[in-house]
C-alpha positions in Angstrom: 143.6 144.0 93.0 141.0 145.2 95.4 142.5 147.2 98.9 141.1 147.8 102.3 141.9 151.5 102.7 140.3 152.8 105.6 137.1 151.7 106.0 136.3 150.6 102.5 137.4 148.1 99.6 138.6 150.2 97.0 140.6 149.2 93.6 144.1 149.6 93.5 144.4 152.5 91.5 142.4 154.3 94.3 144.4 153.1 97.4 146.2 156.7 97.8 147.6 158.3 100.4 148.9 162.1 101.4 152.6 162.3 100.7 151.9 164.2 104.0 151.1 161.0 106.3 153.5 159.9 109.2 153.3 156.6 108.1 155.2 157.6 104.8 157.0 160.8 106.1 158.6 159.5 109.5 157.5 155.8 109.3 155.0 156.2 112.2 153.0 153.4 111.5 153.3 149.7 112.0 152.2 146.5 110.0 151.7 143.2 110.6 151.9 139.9 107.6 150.0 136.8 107.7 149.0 134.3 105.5 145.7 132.5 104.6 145.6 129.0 103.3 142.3 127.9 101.8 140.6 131.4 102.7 141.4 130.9 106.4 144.1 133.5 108.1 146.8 131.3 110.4 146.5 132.3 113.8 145.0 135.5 112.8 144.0 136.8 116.9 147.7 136.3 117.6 148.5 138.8 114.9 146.2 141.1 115.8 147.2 140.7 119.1 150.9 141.6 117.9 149.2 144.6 116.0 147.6 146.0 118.7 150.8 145.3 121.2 152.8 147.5 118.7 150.1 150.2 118.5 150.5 150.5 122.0 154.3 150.8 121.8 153.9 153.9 120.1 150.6 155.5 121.0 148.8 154.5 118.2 145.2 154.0 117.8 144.0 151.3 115.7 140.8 149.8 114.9 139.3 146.9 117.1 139.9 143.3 116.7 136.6 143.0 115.3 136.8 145.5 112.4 140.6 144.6 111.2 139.2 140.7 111.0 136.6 141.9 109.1 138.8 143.6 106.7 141.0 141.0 106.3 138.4 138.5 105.3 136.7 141.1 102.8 139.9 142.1 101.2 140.5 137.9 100.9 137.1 137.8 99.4 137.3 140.7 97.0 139.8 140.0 95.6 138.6 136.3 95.2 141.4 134.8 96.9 142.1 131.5 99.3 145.7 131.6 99.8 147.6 134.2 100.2 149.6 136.6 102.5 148.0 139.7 104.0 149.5 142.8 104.8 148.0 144.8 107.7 149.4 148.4 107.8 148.1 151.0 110.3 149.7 154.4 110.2 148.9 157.8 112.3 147.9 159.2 109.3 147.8 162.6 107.7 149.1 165.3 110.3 151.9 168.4 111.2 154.8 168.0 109.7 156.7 167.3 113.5 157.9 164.5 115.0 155.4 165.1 118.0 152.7 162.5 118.8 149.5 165.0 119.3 146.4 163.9 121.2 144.5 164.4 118.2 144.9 162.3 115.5 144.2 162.0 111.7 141.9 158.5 111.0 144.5 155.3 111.0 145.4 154.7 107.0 145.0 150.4 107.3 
């Protein structure tokens, strides 16, 4: 299976992340699942819509609209699927091991 990690499609067994990222540690993160039938996402604006409402929720940057659609269709592509259900996961990332949202963040994992 091939991932989007970042800003890249990589193969599985290089999808890592830092057993020191929030999303892991403290569940600072949020995610958002949708599902493709014949290579086309349902309603894929609304979800990233509902992504971005929840990054907002909790001070979270994430990537624009335009970058996590393209992502989504690549990671479909690569992995030469039509339907199937996509997880979008964006997490603060890598950072102090605190609770407290600081103004300068790691790069989302998504």
């Amino acid at each position: 299976m091939q991932i989007f990690l970042n800003d890249r499609i990589v193969p599985e067994h290089e999808a890592l992340i830092s057993v020191f990222d929030h999303g892991f540690l403290y569940g600072d993160g949020i995610y958002e699942t949708m599902r493709a039938y014949d290579g086309t996402v349902f309603m894929l604006d609304r979800h990233i819509e509902r992504l971005n409402r929840s990054a907002s929720l909790i001070q979270l940057t994430v990537p624009s609209p335009d970058i996590i659609r393209d992502a989504v269709y690549e990671t479909i592509r690569a992995n030469g699927l039509k339907s199937v259900y996509v997880r979008v996961t964006v997490s603060r990332g890598k950072g102090p091991l605190d609770l407290i949202l600081h103004s300068v963040q790691s790069p989302p994992l998504w």
